[in-house]
C-alpha positions in Angstrom: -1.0 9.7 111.6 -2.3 6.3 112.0 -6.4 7.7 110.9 -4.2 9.9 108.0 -2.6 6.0 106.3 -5.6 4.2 106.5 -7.5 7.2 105.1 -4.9 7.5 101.9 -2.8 4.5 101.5 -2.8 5.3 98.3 0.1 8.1 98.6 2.5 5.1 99.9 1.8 3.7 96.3 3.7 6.7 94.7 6.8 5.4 96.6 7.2 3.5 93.2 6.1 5.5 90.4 8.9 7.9 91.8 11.6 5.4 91.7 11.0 4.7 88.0 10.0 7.2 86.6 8.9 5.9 86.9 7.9 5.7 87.7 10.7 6.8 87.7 10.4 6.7 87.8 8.9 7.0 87.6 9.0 7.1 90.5 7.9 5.4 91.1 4.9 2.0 89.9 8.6 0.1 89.7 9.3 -6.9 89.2 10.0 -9.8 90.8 8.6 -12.4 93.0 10.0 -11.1 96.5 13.4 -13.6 95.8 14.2 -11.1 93.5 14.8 -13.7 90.3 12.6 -13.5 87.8 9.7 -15.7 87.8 10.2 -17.4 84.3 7.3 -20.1 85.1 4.9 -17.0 84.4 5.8 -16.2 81.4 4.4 -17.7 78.0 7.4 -17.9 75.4 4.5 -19.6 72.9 2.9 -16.3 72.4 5.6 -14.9 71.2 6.7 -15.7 67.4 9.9 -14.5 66.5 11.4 -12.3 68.7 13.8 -11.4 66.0 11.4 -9.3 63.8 12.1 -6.8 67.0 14.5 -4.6 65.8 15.9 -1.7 66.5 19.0 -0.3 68.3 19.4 2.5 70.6 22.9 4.3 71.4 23.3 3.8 75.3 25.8 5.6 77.1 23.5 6.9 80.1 23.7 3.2 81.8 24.8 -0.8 82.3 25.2 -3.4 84.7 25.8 -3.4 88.0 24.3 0.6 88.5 22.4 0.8 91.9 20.7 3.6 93.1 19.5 4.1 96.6 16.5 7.0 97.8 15.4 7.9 100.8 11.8 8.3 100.3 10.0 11.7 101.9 6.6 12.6 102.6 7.1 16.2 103.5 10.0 16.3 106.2 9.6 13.1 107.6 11.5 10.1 106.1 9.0 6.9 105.4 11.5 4.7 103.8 13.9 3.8 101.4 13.8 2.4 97.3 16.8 1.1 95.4 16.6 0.6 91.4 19.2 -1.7 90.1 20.5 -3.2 86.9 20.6 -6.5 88.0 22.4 -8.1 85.3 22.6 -8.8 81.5 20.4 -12.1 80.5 19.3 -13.6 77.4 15.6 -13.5 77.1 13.9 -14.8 73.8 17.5 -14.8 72.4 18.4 -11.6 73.0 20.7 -9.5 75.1 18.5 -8.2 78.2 18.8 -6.1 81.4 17.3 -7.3 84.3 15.7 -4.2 86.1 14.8 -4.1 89.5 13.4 -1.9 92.0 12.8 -2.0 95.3 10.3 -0.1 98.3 10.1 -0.6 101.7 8.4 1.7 104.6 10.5 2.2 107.9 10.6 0.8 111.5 8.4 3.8 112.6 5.6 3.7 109.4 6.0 -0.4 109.3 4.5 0.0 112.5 0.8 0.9 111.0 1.4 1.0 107.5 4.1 -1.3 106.2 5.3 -1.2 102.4 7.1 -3.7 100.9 7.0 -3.4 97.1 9.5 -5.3 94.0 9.0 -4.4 90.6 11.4 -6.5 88.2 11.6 -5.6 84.3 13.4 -7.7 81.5 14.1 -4.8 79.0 15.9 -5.3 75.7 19.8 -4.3 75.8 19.9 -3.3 71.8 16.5 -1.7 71.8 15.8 -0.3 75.1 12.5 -1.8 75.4 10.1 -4.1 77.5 10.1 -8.4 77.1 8.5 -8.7 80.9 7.4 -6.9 83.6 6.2 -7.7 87.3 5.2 -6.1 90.1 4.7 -7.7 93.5 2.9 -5.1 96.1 2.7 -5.6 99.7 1.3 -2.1 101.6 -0.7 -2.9 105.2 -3.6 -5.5 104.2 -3.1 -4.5 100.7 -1.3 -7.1 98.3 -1.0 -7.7 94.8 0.9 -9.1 91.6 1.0 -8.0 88.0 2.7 -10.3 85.5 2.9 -9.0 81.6 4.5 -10.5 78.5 5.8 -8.4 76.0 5.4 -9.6 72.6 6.9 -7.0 70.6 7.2 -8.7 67.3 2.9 -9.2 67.2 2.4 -5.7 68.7 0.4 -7.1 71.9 0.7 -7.7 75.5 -0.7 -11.2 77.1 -1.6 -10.5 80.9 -3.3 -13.2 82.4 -5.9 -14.6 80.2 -5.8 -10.7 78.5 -3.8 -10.3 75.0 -3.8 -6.2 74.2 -2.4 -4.5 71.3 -0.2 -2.4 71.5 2.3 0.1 69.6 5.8 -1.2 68.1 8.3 -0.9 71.0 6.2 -0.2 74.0 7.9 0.3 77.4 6.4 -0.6 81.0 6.5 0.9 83.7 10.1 0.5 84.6 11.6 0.4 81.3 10.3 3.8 80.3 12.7 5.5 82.6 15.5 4.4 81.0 14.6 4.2 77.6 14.3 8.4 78.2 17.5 8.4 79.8 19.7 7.2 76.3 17.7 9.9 74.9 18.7 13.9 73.9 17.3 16.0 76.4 16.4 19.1 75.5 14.7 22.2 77.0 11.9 22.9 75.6 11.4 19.5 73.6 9.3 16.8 74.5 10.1 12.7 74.8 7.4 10.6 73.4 7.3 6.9 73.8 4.2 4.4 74.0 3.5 2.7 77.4 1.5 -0.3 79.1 0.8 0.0 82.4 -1.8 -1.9 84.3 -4.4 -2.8 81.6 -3.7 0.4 79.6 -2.0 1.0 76.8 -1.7 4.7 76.2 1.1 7.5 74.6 3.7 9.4 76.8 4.6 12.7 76.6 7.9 13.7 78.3 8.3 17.4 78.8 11.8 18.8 79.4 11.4 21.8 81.4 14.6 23.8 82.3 18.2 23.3 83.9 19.0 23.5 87.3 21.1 22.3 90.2 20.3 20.5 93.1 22.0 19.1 96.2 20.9 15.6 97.9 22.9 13.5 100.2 24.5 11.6 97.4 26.0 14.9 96.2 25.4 18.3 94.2 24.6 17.3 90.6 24.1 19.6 87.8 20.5 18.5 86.5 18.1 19.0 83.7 14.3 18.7 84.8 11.5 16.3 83.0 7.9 15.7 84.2 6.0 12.9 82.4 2.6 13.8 81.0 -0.6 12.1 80.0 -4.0 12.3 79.1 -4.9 8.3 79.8 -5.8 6.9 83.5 -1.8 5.4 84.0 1.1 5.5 86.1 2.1 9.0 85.4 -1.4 11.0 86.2 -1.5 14.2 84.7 -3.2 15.6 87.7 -0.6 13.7 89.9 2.1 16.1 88.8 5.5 14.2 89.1 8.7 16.2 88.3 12.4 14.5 87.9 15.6 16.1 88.0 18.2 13.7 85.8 21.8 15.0 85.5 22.7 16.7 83.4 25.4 14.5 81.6 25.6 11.3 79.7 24.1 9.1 82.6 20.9 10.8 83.0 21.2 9.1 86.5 17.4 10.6 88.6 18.6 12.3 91.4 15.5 13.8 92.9 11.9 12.9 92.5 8.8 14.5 93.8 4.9 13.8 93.3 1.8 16.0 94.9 -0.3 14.0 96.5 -4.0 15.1 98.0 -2.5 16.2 101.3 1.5 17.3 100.5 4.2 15.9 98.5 6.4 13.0 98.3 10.1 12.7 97.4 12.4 10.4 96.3 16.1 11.9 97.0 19.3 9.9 96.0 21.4 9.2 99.1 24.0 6.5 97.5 24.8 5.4 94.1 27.2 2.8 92.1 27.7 3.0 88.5 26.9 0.6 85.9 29.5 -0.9 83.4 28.5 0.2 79.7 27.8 -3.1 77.7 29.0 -3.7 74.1 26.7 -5.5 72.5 
């Protein structure tokens, strides 16, 4: 086991893009410094003009503050840890009404032992428009570490990362954000989601399949759920060879239930083991 994790630490990795789908979850890559509080010293409000030319509003139902969902994360049958994604709470960022989105990864006692995971990924994601302001990622895995910090400015169409400004389409999601900008939206089978991501360098378009209906049973309960797997054709998050399927439920929450990516040797899964619902914000 211990030859197999330094071989492919890169499967521990997927741990996030499940939880957020994306990813999921995207799965899971899902943006804080390790306190868990946004690191507002990072970002650069002067790029941004006026955030008010960033308009548009999206009917959400599916979620609000206060939702926390916990996974126990799989690789194969044995257990390798546990994720949580919560809505924090509701900020003002830029002026606007914003959800603090967080997620959370961490490897067990037993895989800590060789191979030890702990991974944040915070996202400040407009509450009118279901889109992204800021996102973060802090990743601690074995001798591995690293931190991402991106400013959204969504009125100029662009993306400032470190001393790199990027152009990008109007309303672009991150990595985080994309998962719930899917959930306010119709679902159905047959029919495709498409949104416009920027994830690590990249900015590239995402297709979001919607595959069939089906019901599934985890330790948080049996859920009636409709089935998605994010697509692309661009180096991302969300590798079309990577193969990640979510089951969402099949209801006005949307709320992922089950995740699984292929890896090279096997599979990993995310399955929902706890959850607490969000209050629904008027706004």
């Amino acid at each position: 086991m211990k030859r197999f994790a330094r071989k492919h630490p890169v499967w521990f990795r997927s741990i996030l893009v499940l939880t957020l789908l994306v990813s999921v979850l995207v799965v899971v890559y899902f943006v804080t410094a390790a306190s868990g509080e946004a690191d507002t010293g990072s970002i650069r409000p002067d790029t941004i003009t006026d955030p008010s030319k960033a308009q548009r509003v999206i009917d959400n139902t599916s979620f609000g503050v206060g939702e926390k969902l916990t996974f126990d994360i799989n690789y194969g049958f044995i257990n390798a840890g546990s994720a949580t994604m919560e809505v924090k709470r509701l900020i003002e960022y830029q002026g606007r009404p914003c959800y603090l989105i967080q997620t959370t990864a961490q490897s067990n006692s037993f895989f800590s032992s060789f191979y030890r995971v702990e991974d944040s990924v915070e996202s400040i994601t407009d509450a009118v428009g279901i889109f992204s302001w800021w996102f973060q990622k802090n990743l601690n895995e074995g001798s591995y570490k690293a931190r991402r910090v991106c400013s959204f400015d969504q009125p100029n169409q662009r993306v400032v990362e470190g001393k790199d400004t990027i152009s990008v389409a109007p309303f672009v999601q991150d990595a985080l954000s994309t998962l719930f900008y899917v959930r306010t939206q119709k679902l159905e089978v047959g029919k495709s989601v498409y949104l416009d991501n920027y994830v690590d360098g990249k900015a590239y378009k995402l297709e979001v399949k919607v595959l069939r209906k089906e019901t599934v049973k985890v330790d948080a309960g049996s859920f009636d759920c409709i089935v998605v797997e994010p697509l692309t054709s661009s180096v991302g998050v969300f590798k079309h060879e990577g193969r990640l399927t979510v089951w969402l439920t099949d209801d006005r929450l949307k709320m992922p239930v089950l995740m699984k990516s292929k890896v090279l040797v096997g599979s990993i899964s995310a399955e929902l083991i706890d959850f607490k619902l969000g209050e629904i914000q008027e706004l």
